[in-house]
C-alpha positions in Angstrom: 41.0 -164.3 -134.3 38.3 -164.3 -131.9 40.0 -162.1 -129.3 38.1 -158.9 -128.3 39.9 -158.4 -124.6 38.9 -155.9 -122.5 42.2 -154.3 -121.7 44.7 -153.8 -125.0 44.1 -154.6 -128.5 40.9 -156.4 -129.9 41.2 -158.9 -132.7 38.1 -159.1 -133.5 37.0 -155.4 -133.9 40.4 -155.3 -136.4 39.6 -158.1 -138.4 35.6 -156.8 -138.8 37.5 -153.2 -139.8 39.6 -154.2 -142.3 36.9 -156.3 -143.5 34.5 -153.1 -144.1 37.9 -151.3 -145.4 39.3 -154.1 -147.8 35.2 -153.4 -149.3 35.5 -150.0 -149.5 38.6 -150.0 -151.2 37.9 -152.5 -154.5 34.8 -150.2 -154.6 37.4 -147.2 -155.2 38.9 -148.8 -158.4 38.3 -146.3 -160.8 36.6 -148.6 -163.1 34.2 -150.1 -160.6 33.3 -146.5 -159.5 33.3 -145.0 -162.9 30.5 -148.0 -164.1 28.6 -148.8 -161.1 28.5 -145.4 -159.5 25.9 -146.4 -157.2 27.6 -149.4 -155.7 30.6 -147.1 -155.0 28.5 -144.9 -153.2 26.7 -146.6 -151.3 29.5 -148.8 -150.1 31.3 -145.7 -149.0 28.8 -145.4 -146.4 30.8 -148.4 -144.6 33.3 -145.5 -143.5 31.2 -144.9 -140.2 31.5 -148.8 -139.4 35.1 -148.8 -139.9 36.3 -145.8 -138.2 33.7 -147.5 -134.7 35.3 -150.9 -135.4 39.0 -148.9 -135.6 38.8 -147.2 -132.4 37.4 -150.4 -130.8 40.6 -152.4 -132.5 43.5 -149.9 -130.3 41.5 -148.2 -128.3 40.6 -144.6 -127.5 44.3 -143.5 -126.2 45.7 -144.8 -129.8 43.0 -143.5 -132.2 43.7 -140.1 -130.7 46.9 -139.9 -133.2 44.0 -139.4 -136.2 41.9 -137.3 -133.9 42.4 -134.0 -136.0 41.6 -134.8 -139.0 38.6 -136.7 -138.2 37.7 -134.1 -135.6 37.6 -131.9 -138.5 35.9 -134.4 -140.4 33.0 -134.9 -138.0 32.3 -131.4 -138.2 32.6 -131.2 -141.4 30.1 -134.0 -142.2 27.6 -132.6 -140.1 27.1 -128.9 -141.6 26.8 -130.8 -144.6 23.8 -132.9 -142.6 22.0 -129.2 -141.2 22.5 -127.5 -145.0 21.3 -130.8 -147.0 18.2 -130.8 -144.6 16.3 -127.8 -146.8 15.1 -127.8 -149.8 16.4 -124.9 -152.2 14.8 -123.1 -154.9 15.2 -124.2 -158.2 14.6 -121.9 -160.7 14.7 -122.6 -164.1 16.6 -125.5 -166.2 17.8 -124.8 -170.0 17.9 -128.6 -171.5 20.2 -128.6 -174.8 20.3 -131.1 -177.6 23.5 -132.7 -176.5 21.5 -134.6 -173.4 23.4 -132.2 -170.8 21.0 -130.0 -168.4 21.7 -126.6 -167.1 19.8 -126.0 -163.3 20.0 -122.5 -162.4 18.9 -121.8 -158.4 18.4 -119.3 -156.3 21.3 -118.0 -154.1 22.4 -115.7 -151.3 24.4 -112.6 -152.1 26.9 -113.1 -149.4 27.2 -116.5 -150.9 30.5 -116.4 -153.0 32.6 -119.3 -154.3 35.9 -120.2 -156.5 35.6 -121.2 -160.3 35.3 -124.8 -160.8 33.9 -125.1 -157.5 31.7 -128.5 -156.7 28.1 -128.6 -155.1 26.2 -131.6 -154.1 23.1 -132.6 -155.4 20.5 -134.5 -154.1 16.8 -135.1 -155.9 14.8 -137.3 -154.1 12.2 -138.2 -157.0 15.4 -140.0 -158.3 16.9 -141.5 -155.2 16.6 -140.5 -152.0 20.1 -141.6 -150.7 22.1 -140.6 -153.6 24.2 -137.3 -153.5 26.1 -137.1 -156.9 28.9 -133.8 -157.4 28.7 -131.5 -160.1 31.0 -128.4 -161.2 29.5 -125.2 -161.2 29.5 -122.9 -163.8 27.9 -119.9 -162.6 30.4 -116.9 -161.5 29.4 -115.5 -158.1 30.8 -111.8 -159.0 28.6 -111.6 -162.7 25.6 -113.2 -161.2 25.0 -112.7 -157.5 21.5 -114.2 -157.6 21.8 -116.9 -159.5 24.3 -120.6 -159.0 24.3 -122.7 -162.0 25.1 -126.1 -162.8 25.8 -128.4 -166.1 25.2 -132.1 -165.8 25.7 -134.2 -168.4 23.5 -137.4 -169.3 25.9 -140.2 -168.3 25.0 -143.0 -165.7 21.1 -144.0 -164.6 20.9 -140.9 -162.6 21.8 -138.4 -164.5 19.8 -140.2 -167.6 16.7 -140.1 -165.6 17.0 -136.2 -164.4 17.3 -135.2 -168.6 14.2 -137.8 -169.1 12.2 -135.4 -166.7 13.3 -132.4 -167.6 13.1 -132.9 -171.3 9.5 -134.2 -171.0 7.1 -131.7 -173.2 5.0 -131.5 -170.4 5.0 -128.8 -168.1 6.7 -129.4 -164.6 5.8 -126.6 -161.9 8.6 -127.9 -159.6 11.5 -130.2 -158.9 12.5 -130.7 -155.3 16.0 -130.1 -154.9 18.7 -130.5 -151.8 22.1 -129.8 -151.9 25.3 -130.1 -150.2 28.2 -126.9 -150.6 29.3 -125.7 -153.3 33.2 -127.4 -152.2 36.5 -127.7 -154.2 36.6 -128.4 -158.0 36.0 -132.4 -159.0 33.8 -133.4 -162.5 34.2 -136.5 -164.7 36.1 -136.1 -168.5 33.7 -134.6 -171.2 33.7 -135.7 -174.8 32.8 -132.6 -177.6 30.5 -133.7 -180.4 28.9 -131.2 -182.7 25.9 -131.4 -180.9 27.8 -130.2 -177.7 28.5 -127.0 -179.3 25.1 -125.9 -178.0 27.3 -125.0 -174.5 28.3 -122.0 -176.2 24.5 -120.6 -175.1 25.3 -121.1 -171.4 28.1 -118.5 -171.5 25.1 -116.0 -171.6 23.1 -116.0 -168.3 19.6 -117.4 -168.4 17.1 -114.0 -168.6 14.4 -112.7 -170.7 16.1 -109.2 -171.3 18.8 -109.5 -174.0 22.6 -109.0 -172.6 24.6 -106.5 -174.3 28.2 -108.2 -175.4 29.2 -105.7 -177.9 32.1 -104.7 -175.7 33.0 -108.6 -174.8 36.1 -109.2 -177.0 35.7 -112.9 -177.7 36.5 -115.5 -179.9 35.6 -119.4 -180.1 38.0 -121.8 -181.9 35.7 -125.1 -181.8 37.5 -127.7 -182.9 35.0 -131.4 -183.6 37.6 -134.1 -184.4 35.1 -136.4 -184.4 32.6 -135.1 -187.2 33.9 -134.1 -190.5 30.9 -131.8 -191.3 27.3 -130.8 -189.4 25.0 -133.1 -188.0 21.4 -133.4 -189.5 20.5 -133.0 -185.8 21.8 -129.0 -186.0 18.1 -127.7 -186.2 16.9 -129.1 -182.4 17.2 -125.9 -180.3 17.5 -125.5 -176.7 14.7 -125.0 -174.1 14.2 -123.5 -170.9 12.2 -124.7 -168.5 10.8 -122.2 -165.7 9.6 -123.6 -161.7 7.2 -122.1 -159.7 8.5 -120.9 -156.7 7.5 -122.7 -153.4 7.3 -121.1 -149.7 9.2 -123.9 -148.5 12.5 -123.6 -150.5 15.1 -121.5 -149.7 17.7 -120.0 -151.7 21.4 -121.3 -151.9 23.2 -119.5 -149.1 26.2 -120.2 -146.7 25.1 -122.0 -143.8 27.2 -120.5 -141.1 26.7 -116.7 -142.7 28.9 -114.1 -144.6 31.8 -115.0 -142.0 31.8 -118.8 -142.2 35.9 -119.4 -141.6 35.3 -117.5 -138.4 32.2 -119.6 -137.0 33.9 -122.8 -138.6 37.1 -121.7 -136.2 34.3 -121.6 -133.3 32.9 -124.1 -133.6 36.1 -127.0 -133.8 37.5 -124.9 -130.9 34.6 -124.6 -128.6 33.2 -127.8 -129.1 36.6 -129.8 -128.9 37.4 -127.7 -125.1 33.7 -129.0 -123.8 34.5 -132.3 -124.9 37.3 -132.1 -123.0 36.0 -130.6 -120.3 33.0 -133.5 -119.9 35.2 -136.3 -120.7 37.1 -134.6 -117.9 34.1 -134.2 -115.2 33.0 -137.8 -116.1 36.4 -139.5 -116.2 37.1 -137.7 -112.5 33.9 -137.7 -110.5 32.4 -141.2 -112.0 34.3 -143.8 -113.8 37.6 -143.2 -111.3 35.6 -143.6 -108.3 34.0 -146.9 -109.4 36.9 -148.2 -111.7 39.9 -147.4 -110.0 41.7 -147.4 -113.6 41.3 -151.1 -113.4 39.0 -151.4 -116.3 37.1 -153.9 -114.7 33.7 -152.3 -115.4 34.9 -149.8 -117.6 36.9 -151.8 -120.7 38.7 -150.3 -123.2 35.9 -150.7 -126.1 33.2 -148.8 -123.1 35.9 -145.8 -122.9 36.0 -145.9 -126.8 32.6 -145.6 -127.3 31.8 -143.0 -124.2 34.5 -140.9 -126.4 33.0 -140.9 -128.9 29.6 -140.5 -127.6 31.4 -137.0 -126.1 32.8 -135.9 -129.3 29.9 -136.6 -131.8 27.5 -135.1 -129.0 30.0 -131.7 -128.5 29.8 -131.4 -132.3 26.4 -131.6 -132.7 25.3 -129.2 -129.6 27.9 -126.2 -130.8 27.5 -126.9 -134.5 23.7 -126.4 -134.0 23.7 -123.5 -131.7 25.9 -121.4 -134.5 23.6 -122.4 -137.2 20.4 -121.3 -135.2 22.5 -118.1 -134.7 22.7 -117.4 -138.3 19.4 -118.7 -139.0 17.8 -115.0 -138.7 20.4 -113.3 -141.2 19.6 -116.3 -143.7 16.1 -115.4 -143.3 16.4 -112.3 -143.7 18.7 -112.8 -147.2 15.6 -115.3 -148.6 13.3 -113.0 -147.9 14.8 -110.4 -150.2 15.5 -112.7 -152.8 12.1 -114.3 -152.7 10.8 -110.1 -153.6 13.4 -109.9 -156.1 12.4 -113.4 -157.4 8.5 -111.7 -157.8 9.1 -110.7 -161.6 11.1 -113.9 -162.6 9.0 -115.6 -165.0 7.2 -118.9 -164.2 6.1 -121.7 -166.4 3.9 -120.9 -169.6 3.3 -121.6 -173.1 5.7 -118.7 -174.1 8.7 -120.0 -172.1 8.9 -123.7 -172.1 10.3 -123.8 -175.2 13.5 -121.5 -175.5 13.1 -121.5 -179.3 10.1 -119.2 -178.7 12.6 -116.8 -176.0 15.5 -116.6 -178.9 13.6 -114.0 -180.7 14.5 -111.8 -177.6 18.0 -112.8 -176.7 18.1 -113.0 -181.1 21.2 -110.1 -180.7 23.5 -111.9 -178.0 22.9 -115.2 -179.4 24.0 -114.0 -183.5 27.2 -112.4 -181.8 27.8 -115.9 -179.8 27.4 -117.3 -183.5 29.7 -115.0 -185.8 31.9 -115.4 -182.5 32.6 -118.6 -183.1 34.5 -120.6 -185.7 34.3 -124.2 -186.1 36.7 -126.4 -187.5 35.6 -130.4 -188.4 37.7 -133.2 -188.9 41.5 -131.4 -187.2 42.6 -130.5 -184.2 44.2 -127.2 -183.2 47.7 -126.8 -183.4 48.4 -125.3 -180.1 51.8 -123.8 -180.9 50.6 -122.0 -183.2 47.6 -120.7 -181.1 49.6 -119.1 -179.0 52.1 -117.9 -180.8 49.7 -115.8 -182.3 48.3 -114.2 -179.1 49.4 -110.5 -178.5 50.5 -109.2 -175.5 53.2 -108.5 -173.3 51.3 -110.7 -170.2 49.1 -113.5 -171.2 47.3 -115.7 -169.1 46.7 -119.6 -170.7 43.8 -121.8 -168.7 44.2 -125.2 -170.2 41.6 -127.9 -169.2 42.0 -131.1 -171.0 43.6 -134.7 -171.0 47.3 -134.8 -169.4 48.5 -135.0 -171.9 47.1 -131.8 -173.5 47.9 -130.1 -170.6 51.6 -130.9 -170.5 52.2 -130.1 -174.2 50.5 -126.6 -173.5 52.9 -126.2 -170.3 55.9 -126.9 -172.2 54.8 -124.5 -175.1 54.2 -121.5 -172.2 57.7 -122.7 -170.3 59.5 -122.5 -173.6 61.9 -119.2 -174.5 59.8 -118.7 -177.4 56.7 -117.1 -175.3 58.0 -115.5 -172.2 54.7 -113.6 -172.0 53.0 -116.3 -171.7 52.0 -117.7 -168.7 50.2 -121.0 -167.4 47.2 -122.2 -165.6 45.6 -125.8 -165.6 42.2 -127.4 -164.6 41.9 -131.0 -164.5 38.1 -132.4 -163.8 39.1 -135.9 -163.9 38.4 -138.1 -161.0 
């Protein structure tokens, strides 16, 4: 068990991986990582030990078979580092009575993302180490400034982050890092009457009142959970404004408007000079002192020079094209930041968004006769659709499994051939 040879397979280095994998793996359990959040993240860290350890265990020649994918990974993982480095400009947070926070930052126009997409968010006040997804909610086409996100008071984080924010006292700024936004991932969310104060997000965040006379829409809230109002139904919203600081930046896509193509130069450059070093290296200096015996060069030594090589080749092109860009990003910020000169900053008048509803009073009373609430039942989805008009009609459910698959089978059925399906799940 002690075994760690220097030609062939090391015991040792397999035993310590599958120790640091066996870990990471109990800490995966959905109910360990729903409950102890922290201890699942954290843990996950062990990844890097395992993967060294791994590639020690067979060697180099056999790790080579999961090359792409952690290739990719690796460069990956560190854009993530160079775009988590900044701090970016938080604008405003709206903080509703249902203990769920809306941030709204600053982004790049030629930032633009996919519904549902996920960002990673970072606030160091909290914790320092901890990086915790949320959905965004923001669309990039309706609000090209703006990137918005709705977090829910669950765990110790998220708990503390609505204690801040929901503090009467006046905060000029929140340091903020984040990480994408990625592909769509969120934890399940439970309606109360109280959460009905959501319906307020669907209008962006702004002092000038938005027109929605021509919006054709209709809300069909359904609380199973309450039979009639809360005596809670009075406690408004507010919105909380930030004082911009020189040092934050705006949202923005780290390798520029035309990321896939940078992102395709950088895994192909870097991966031909790591070829071409490991090359140079393997020919002019370990060969002429080894003789492929592996008498001063072992197995583990070639493992870790590799991936000296390949972290090293990722690093140098990866930074280059993000220096590159780093001028156009400039140059976005610095129009936004003269955009931003108008946006209102903290004051008595706008801390509390109770004061602000007298000038969004229009959009928010047709949000309100918009919307029909039903207390005590839930919605009897055949019937729902049945009902809907059209000859091509697009259904979005989002929901427990097995909501979803009772709406698929009501869209599949004969009955609604105009009907046609689409599903989100945010479980995870």
């Amino acid at each position: 068990m002690l075994k760690w040879d220097k030609v062939g397979i090391s015991n040792l280095a397999g035993e310590i991986a599958l120790i640091f994998g066996l870990i990471m793996w109990i800490a995966t359990i959905p109910r360990i990582r729903r409950k102890f959040f922290e201890l699942f993240f954290y843990t996950h860290y062990l990844y890097i030990l395992f993967i060294v350890f791994f590639i020690f265990h067979v060697g180099i020649t056999y790790a080579c078979l999961m090359l792409p994918s952690f290739y990719l990974f690796l460069v990956d993982r560190y854009i993530r580092f160079l775009q988590s480095r900044h701090q970016v400009r938080l604008v405003s947070a709206r903080v509703l009575p249902c203990e769920a926070i809306e941030l709204n930052f600053s982004k790049d126009h030629g930032l633009t993302y996919n519904p549902t997409s996920v960002m990673f968010i970072n606030i160091p006040s909290i914790s320092k180490l901890q990086w915790h997804p949320f959905t965004v909610t923001s669309n990039s086409n309706l609000e090209p400034e703006k990137l918005s996100v709705v977090i829910k008071s669950g765990g110790t984080w998220t708990q503390n982050l609505y204690k801040i924010l929901s503090n009467d006292s006046a905060i000029d700024r929140l340091s903020v890092s984040v990480e994408g936004p990625y592909g769509p991932a969120s934890t399940d969310f439970l309606r109360t009457y109280s959460s009905l104060s959501m319906i307020d997000l669907i209008l962006p965040i702004s002092s000038i009142p938005y027109d929605i006379s021509n919006l054709e829409l209709q809300i069909e809230a359904y609380i199973t959970k309450d039979k009639e109002p809360q005596s809670n139904s009075h406690v408004h919203l507010q919105t909380k404004w930030f004082k911009p600081n020189p040092t934050d930046v705006p949202i923005y896509a780290i390798l520029g408007p035309n990321s896939w193509l940078w992102h395709g130069a950088i895994i192909s450059s870097s991966f031909i000079i790591f070829l071409i070093i490991i090359g140079i290296i393997g020919r002019y200096y370990i060969f002429p002192i080894d003789h492929n015996s592996n008498a001063i060069f072992s197995f583990p030594l070639r493992s870790f020079l590799h991936m000296l090589i390949i972290c090293g080749s990722i690093a140098m092109v990866a930074s280059a094209v993000v220096l590159l860009n780093k001028k156009y990003n400039a140059k976005e910020a610095k129009k936004i930041q003269n955009l931003e000169v108008s946006t209102p900053t903290v004051s008595p008048s706008s801390i509390i968004y109770n004061v602000d509803r007298e000038l969004e009073s229009l959009p928010c009373q047709s949000l309100i006769q918009a919307t029909n609430v039903h207390y005590g039942v839930r919605p009897d989805l055949r019937q729902i659709l049945f009902e809907v008009k059209g000859s091509s009609v697009n259904v979005l459910a989002s929901g427990p499994k097995k909501m979803r698959q009772e709406v698929a089978n009501i869209c599949s059925s004969n009955l609604a051939e105009n009907l046609h399906f689409e599903s989100i799940s945010f479980s995870w």
